[in-house]
C-alpha positions, 0 to 999 in steps of 0.5 A: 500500500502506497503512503500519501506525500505530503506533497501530493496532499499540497498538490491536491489542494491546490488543485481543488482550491484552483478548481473551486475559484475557477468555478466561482469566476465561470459562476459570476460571470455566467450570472452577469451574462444572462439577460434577466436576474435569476436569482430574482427568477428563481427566489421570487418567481420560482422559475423552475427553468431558470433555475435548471439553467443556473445548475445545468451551467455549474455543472458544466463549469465543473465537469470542464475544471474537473477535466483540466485539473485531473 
């Protein structure tokens, strides 16, 4: 059985701390691109569209950092 390094904990997260703030600039910027507010589609409206279009994009975002980062 293999011992874990420590440099390989400090490498994993960094690239988890990588991925995590790269996800939150995709999050943010996805937000401002969209035409209307969602979070006021999602909240007040309760747009269910909406808001499967704000998880559909997290995911996305995170299947894609998780990719690179692997």
């Amino acid at each position: 059985m293999d011992t874990l390094n420590l440099s390989d904990l400090v490498r994993a997260i960094v690239y988890s701390l990588t991925g995590f703030f790269l996800f939150l600039l995709c999050f943010f910027i996805t937000v401002r691109v969209i035409p209307f507010d969602i979070w006021k589609e999602v909240r007040d409206n309760r747009n269910v569209a909406a808001g499967l279009l704000l998880g559909a994009a997290c995911v996305a975002v995170a299947i894609i950092i998780a990719a690179a980062v692997h």
